[in-house]
C-alpha positions in Angstrom: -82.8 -68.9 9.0 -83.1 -72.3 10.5 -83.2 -73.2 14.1 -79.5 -73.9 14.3 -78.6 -70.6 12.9 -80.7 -69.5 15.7 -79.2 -71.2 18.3 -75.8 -69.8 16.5 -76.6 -66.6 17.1 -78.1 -66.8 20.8 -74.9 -68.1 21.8 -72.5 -66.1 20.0 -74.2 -63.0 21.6 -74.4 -64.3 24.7 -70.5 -65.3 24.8 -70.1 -61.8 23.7 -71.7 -60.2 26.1 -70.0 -62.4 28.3 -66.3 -61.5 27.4 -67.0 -58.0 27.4 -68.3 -57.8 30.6 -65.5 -59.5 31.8 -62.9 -57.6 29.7 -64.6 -54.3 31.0 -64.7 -55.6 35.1 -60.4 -56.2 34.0 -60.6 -52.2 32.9 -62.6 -51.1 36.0 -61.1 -53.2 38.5 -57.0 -52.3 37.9 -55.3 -54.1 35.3 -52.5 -53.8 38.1 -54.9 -55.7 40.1 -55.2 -58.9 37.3 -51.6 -58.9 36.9 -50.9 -59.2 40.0 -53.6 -62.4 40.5 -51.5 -63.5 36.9 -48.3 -63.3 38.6 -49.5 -65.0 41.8 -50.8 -67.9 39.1 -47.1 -68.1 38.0 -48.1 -66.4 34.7 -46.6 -63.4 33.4 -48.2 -59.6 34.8 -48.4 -58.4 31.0 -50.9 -61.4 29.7 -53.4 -59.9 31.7 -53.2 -56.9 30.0 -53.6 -59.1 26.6 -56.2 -60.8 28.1 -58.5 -58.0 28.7 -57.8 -56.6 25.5 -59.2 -60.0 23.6 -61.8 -59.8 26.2 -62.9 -56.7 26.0 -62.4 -56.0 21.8 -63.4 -60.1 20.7 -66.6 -59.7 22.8 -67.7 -57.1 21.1 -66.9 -58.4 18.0 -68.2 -61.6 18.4 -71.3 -59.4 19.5 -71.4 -58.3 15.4 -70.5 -61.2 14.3 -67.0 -60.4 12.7 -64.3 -62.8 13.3 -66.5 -65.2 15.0 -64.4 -68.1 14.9 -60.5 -66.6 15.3 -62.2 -64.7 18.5 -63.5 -68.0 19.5 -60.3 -70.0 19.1 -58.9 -66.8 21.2 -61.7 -67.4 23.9 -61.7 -71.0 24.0 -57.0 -70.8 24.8 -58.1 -68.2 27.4 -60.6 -70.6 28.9 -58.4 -73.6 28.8 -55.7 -71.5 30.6 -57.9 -70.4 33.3 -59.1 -73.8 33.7 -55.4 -75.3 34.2 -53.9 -72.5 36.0 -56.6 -71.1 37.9 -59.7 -73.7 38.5 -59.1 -77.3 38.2 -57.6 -77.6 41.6 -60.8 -76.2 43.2 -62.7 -78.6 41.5 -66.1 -79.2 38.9 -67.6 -76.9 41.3 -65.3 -75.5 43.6 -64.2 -76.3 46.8 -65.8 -73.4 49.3 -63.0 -70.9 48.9 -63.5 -70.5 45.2 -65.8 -71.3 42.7 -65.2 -74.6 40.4 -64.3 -74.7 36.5 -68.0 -75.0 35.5 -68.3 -71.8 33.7 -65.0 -71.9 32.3 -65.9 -75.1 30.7 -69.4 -73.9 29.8 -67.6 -71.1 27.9 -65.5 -73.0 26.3 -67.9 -75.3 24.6 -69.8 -72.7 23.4 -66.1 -71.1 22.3 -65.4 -74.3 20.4 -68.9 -74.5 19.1 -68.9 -70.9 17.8 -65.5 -71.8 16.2 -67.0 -74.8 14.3 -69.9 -74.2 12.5 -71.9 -71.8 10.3 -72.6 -68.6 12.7 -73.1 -66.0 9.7 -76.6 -65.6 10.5 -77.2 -61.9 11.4 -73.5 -61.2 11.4 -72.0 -58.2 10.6 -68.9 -59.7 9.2 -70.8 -61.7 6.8 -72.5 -58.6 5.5 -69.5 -57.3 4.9 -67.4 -60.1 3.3 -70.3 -60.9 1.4 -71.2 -57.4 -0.1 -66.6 -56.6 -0.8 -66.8 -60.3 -3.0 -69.9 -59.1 -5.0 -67.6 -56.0 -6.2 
């Protein structure tokens, strides 16, 4: 394993961990609660509940490693929809009353990163793809 695959694997962990975290808050908070702050976006109540779901399930699959890059073309829509619904009119970094789009856009680099190139470095899915095609 190079230093990229490395890298690969830090981040896909990390956004991960990340997701889920963020899925599981969704679960703990109320997902009346989310669909209500959907609603007030102009979005409709149930997407939250589809949200958390990809939240919550692709973040611990991105975690193993399988899927990587269809959860991170998942992750990356649900970051550019926060950004344009939610964020960009507070600003890069917010504008006192809410935080900015900076992590949304973090998140979605490292989404569209993820989604790009070779992440099969201690990856679950890989192990598995790769031991079914040897039968």
């Amino acid at each position: 394993m190079n230093r990229n695959d490395a890298g690969a694997v830090v981040l896909r962990v990390i956004l991960g961990l990340t997701f889920f975290i963020h899925g599981l808050s969704k679960f703990q908070g109320g997902l009346g609660n989310t669909a209500g702050f959907f609603e007030s976006l102009g979005m409709p109540g149930f997407s939250a509940y589809v949200v958390a779901v990809i939240e919550l399930v692709g973040g611990i699959m991105l975690i193993l490693g399988i899927g990587t890059r269809i959860v991170s073309v998942l992750f990356a829509g649900i970051m550019l929809v926060a950004i344009f619904t939610a964020k960009l009119a507070a600003g890069f970094l917010g504008n006192g009353q809410m935080a900015g789009y900076e992590l949304e856009l973090a998140l979605l680099a490292m989404a569209i990163f993820l989604a790009l190139a070779n992440s099969a470095a201690f990856s679950l899915g890989n192990k598995i793809f790769r031991s079914a095609a040897r039968k």
